[in-house]
C-alpha positions in Angstrom: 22.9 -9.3 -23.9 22.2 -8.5 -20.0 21.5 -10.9 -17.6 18.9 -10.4 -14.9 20.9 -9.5 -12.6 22.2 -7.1 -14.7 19.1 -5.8 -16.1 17.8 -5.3 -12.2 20.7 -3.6 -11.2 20.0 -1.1 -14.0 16.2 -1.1 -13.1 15.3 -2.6 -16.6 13.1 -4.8 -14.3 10.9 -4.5 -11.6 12.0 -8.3 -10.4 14.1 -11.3 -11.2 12.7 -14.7 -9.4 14.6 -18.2 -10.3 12.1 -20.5 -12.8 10.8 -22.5 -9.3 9.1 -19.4 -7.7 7.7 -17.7 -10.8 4.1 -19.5 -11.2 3.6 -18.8 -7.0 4.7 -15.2 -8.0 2.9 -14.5 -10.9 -0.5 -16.2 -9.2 0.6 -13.6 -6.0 1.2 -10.5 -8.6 -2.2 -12.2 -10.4 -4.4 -12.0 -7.4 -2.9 -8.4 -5.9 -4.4 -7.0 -9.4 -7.8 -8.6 -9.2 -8.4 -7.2 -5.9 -7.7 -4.4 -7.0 -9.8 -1.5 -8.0 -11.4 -2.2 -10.8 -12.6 0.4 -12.6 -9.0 2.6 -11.9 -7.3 -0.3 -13.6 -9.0 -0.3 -16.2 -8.6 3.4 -16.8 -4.9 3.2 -16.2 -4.9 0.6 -19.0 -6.7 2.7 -21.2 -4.3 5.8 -20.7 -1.7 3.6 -21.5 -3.0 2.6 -24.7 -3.9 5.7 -25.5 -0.8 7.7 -24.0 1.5 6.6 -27.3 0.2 8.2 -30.1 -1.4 11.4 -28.3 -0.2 14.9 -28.0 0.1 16.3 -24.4 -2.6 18.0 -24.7 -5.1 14.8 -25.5 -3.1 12.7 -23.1 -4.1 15.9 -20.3 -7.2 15.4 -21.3 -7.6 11.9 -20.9 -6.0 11.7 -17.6 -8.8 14.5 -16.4 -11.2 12.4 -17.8 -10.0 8.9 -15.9 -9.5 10.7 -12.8 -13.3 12.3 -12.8 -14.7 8.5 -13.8 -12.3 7.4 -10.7 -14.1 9.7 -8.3 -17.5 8.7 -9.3 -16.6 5.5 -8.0 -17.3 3.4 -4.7 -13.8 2.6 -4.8 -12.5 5.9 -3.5 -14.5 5.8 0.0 -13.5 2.2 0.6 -10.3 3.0 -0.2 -10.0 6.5 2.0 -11.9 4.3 4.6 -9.3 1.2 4.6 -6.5 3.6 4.8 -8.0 5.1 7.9 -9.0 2.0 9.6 -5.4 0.5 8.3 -7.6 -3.2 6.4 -7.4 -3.9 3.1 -10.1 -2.0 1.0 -13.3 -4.1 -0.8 -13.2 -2.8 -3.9 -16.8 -3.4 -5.9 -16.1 -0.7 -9.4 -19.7 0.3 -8.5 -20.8 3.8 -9.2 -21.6 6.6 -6.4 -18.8 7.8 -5.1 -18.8 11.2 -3.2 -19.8 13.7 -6.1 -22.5 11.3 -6.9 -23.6 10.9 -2.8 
């Protein structure tokens, strides 16, 4: 058995929060993922599914395939644009990115 300590200290977890703070941080965690980009999440959750039973080769394949669905995105300018301006990014998952402009 570890403890959470011990389990963060051996970077089994990503955080350790005592039982009063974990519904505020999970709505926080919650909410950082929703306004998020949509259509890359969803991807990334796909290639995760995927990612255990392929071979390298499929799992190359897939990851070409997410990234060129990515691109084709609004997301990417919003996000190259809030970067640049230094604001959080309005992500919509709508399609026309710049390949597509």
């Amino acid at each position: 058995m570890v403890d959470a300590e011990e389990a963060a200290r051996l970077g089994l977890v990503t955080w350790v929060k005592p039982p009063e703070e974990l519904d505020a941080f999970v709505a926080g965690v919650a909410a950082q993922l929703a306004a998020g980009p949509p259509v890359a999440l969803a991807q990334t959750k796909a290639l995760l599914n995927e990612g255990a039973d392929a071979t390298l080769r499929e799992a190359l394949e897939n990851e070409a395939r997410a990234q060129s669905i990515n691109f084709a995105t609004e997301d990417v300018p919003a996000a190259f644009d809030a970067f640049r301006t230094r604001t959080e990014p309005a992500y919509t998952g709508g399609w026309g990115g710049p390949e597509l402009a």
